[in-house]
C-alpha positions in Angstrom: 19.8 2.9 12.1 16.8 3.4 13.7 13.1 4.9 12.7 11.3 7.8 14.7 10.0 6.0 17.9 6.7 7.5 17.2 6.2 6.1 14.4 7.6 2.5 15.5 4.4 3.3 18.1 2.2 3.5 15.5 2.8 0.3 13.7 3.4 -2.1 16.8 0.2 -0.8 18.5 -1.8 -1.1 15.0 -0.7 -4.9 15.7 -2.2 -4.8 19.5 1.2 -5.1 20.6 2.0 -3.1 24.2 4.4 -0.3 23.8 4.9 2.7 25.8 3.7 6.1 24.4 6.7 8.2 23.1 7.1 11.7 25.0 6.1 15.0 23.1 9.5 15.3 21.9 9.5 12.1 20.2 6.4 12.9 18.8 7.1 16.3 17.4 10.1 14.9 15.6 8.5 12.0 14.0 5.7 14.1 12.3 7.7 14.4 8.9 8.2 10.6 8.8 4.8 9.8 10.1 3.3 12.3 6.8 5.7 10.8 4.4 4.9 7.0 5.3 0.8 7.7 5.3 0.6 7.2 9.1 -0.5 10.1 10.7 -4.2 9.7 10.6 -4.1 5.8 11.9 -1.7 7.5 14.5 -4.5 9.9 15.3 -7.0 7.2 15.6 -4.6 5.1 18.1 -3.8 7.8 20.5 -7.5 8.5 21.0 -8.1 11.0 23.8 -4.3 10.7 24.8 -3.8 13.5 21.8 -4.8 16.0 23.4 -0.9 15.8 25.7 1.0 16.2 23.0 2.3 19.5 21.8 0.0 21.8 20.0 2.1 21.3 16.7 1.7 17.8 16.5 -2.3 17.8 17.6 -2.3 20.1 14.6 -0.6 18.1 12.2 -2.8 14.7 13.0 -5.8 16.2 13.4 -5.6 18.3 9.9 -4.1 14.5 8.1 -6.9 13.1 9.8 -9.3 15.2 7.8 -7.8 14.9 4.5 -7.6 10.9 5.0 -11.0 11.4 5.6 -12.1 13.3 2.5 -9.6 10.9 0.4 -11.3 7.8 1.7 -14.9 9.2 1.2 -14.1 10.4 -2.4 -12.2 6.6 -2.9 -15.5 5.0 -2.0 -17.5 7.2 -4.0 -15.0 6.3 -7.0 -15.4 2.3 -6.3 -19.4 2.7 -5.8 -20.1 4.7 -9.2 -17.4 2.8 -11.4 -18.1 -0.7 -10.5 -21.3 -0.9 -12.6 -19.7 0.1 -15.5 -16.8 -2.2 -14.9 -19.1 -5.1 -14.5 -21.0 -4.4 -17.7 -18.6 -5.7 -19.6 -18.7 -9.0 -18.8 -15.2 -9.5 -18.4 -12.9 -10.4 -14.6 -11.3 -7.4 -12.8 -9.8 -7.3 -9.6 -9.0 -4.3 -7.5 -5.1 -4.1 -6.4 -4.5 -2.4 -2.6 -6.6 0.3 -2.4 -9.8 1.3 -0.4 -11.0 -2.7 -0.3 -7.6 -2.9 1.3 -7.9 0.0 3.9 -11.7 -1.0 4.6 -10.5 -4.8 5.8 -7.5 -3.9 7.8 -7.5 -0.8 9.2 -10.0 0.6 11.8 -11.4 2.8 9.4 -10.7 3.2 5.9 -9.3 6.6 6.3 -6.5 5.1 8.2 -4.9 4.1 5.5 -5.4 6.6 2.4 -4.7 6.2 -1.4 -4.3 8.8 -3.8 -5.9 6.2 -6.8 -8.1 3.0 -7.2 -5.7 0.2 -8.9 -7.4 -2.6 -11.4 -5.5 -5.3 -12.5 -7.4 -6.6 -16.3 -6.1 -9.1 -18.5 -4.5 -7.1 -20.9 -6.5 -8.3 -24.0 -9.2 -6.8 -22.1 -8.0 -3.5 -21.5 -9.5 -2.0 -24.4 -13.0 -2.8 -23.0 -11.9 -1.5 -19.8 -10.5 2.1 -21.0 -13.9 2.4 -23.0 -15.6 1.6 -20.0 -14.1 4.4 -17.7 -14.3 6.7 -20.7 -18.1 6.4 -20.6 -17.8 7.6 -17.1 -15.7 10.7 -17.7 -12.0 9.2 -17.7 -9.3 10.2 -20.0 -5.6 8.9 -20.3 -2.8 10.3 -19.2 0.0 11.3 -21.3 2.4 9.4 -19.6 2.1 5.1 -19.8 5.7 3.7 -17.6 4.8 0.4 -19.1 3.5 -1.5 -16.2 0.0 0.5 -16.1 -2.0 3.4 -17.6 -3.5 6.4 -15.3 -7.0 7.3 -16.2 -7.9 10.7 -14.8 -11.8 11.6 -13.8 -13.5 14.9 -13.8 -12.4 17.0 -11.3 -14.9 17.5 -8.4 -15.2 19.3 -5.4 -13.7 16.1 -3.6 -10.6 16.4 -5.9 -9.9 14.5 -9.1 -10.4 10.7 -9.3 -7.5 8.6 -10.7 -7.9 5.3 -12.2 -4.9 3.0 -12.5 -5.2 0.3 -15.4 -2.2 -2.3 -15.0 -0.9 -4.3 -17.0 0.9 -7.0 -14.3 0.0 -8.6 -10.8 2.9 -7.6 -9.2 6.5 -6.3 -10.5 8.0 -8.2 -13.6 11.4 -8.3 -12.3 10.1 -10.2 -9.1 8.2 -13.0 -10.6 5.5 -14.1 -8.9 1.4 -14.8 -9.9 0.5 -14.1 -13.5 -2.6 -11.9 -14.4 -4.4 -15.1 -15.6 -4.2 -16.7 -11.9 -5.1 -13.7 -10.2 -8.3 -13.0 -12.0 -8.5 -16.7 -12.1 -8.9 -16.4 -7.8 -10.8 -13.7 -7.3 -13.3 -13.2 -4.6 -15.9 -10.8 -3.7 -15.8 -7.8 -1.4 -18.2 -5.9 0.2 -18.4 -3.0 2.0 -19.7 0.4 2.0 -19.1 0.7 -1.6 -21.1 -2.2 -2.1 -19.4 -5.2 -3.6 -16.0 -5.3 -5.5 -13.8 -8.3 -6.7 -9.9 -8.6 -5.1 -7.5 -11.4 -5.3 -7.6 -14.5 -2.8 -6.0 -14.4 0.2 -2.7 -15.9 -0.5 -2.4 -13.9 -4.4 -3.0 -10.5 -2.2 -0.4 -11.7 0.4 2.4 -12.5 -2.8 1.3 -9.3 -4.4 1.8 -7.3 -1.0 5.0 -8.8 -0.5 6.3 -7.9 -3.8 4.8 -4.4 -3.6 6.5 -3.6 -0.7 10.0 -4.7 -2.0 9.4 -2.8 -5.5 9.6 0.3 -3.6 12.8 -0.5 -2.4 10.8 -1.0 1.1 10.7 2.8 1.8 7.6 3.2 3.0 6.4 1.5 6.3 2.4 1.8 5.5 3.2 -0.9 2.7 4.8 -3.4 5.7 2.1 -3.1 8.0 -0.2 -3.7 5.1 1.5 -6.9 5.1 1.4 -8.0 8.8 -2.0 -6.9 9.4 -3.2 -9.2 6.5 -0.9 -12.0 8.2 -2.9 -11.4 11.0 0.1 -13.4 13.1 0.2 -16.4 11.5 3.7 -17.2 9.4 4.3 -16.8 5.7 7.2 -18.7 3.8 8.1 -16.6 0.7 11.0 -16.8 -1.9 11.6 -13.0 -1.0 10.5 -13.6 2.5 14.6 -13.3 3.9 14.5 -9.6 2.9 10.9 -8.4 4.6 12.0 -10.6 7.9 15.3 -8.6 7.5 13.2 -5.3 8.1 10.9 -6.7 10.7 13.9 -7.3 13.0 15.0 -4.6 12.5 11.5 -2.7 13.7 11.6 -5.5 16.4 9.0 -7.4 15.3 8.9 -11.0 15.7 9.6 -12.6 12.2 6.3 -13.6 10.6 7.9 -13.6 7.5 10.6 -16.1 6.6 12.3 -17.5 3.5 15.4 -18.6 1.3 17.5 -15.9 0.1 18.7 -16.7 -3.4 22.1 -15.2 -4.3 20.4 -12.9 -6.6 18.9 -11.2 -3.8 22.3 -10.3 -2.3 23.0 -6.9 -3.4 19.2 -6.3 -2.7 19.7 -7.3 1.2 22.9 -5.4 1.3 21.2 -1.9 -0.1 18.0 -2.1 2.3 20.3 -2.7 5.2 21.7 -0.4 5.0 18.6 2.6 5.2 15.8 3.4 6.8 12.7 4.5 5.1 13.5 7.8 4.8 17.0 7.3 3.4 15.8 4.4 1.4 13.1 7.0 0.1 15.5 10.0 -0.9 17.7 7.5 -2.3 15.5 5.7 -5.2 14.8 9.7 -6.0 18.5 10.2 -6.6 19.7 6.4 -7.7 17.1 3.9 -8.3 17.1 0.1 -7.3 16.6 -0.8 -10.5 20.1 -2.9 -10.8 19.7 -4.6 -7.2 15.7 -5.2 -7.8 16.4 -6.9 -11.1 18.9 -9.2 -9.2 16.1 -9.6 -6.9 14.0 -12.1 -8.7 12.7 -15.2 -6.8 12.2 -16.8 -10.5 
C-alpha cells in the first residue's frame, strides 16, 4: 500500500526533508490525489521554477488550483477581518478551529493550505449570542445541524459564499479529549493579515489536530502535515498517538508521534492499515468508521 510518489514529495519537502523530484509520469498520475488531499497549490509553491518540466497537464492543473487557493485564501481573510469585530462585541471567548490562522502560521502562504469555511468553537450557552452576532452581518443557518456544529452561510459575493461553522465540541465526542471550557479557557491571540484573532494554546491545537485527523478516518494527508508542521520536529506523546505514528511509518517519516494503544483502538489500527487515503476516503463514503472510531476513545 503505497501513496502517489508525488504527493509523498510534497509533504516530506513541506518538512525540509531531501527527496528526489518524481519524473513527469509520477507527477501526472498523482494529480487526482494531490486535488483530493488539498495539495496541489503548496505542491506548486515547492516546485518553484522546476514546474515548468513537467507535462503541460499537470502545469495546468497546479497552476489553475494555485489560483483558486488563492482566491479561497483572500476571501477566508476577508471573512476573519470583517467578522471578528462583531464577534468581539459580545464580550464573550471564541476561538477559531484550523482554518486560515492555521494556514497563515504553517504554510508558506496561506493559500497553501485552503479551507472552504472559518470554524469557531463557543461555549455552547453562548451560542445564541454568537448566531445573533453573524446574523447582524448577513449570516443565516443552514437547514441541516449533524449535531456537532451549525453552518452559517454569508451573502454570496463575487469571491463566492462565506461559510461560518458554529461548534458545539473541541474535538470529536467519541475521542475524548479537551473540553470547550479548557480550550476557551487557553486561548491566545493571533495576528496576521486579518488583524488579530483568538486560537487555542499550543498543546490544545496539537490534541485537537490529532483528533481531527483520526475523525476522518485519517483520509486526507493535508490534515497529517497540519500536524507535523505544528510539531515542528519535536516529539508528542498522545493516548491516540500509536495510530498517527502507524501512518507516519508508513509515509516514512520518522515517528514524532508516539503513544499507548488501548485495546479499544484495535479495530481502529486494523481498518487504517489497511488503506490509503484514497481508499480510506471512498470507503467512509460507502461504510463509515463510525463503529471502529467509537472503539477508538482514549477516555
Amino acid at each position: 500500500m503505497t501513496e502517489p510518489e508525488a504527493l509523498l514529495w510534497v509533504m516530506h519537502t513541506a518538512l525540509g526533508e531531501e527527496r528526489a523530484l518524481p519524473d513527469a509520469t509520477a507527477w501526472t498520475s498523482s494529480l487526482p490525489a494531490l486535488a483530493s488531499s488539498r495539495l496541489s497549490a503548496l505542491a506548486r509553491h515547492l516546485l518553484g521554477s522546476r514546474a515548468d518540466s513537467l507535462p503541460i497537464e499537470a502545469r495546468h492543473h497546479l497552476e489553475a488550483a494555485t489560483l483558486e487557493a488563492e482566491c479561497v485564501s483572500a476571501r477566508a481573510s476577508r471573512q476573519l477581518e470583517a467578522l471578528s469585530p462583531h464577534l468581539e462585541a459580545t464580550g464573550l471567548p471564541w476561538v477559531v478551529l484550523k482554518s486560515w490562522p492555521l494556514a497563515a502560521r504553517l504554510y508558506p502562504t496561506p493559500s497553501c493550505r485552503p479551507s472552504s469555511d472559518l470554524d469557531l468553537l463557543v461555549a455552547f450557552q453562548h451560542h445564541a449570542s454568537f448566531a445573533r452576532a453573524l446574523s447582524l452581518h448577513g449570516y443565516h443557518p443552514e437547514n441541516s445541524d449533524n449535531g456537532f456544529h451549525t453552518r452559517y452561510l454569508g451573502p454570496r459575493s463575487d469571491w463566492g459564499r462565506d461559510v461560518v461553522e458554529l461548534h458545539r465540541e473541541a474535538g470529536p465526542p467519541e475521542f475524548g479529549g479537551p473540553g470547550v471550557a479548557e480550550v476557551l479557557a487557553s486561548r491566545r491571540r493571533f495576528s496576521g493579515e486579518c488583524g488579530a484573532v483568538w486560537v487555542p494554546s499550543i498543546a490544545l491545537e496539537r490534541d485537537l489536530l490529532i483528533r481531527h485527523y483520526l475523525r476522518h478516518g485519517g483520509n486526507q494527508a493535508i490534515l497529517l502535515l497540519d500536524l507535523l508542521l505544528h510539531l515542528r520536529g519535536e516529539g508528542l506523546t498522545h493516548p491516540l498517538g500509536a495510530l498517527v505514528g502507524n501512518d507516519l511509518a508508513r509515509l516514512g517519516f520518522e515517528r514524532q508521534v508516539n503513544g499507548p494503544r488501548p485495546w479499544r483502538q484495535q479495530m481502529l489500527a486494523r481498518w487504517m492499515a489497511s488503506r490509503d487515503f484514497e481508499t480510506r476516503r471512498a470507503a467512509r463514503v460507502i461504510s463509515p468508521a463510525g463503529l471502529p472510531l467509537a472503539l477508538a476513545r482514549s477516555h
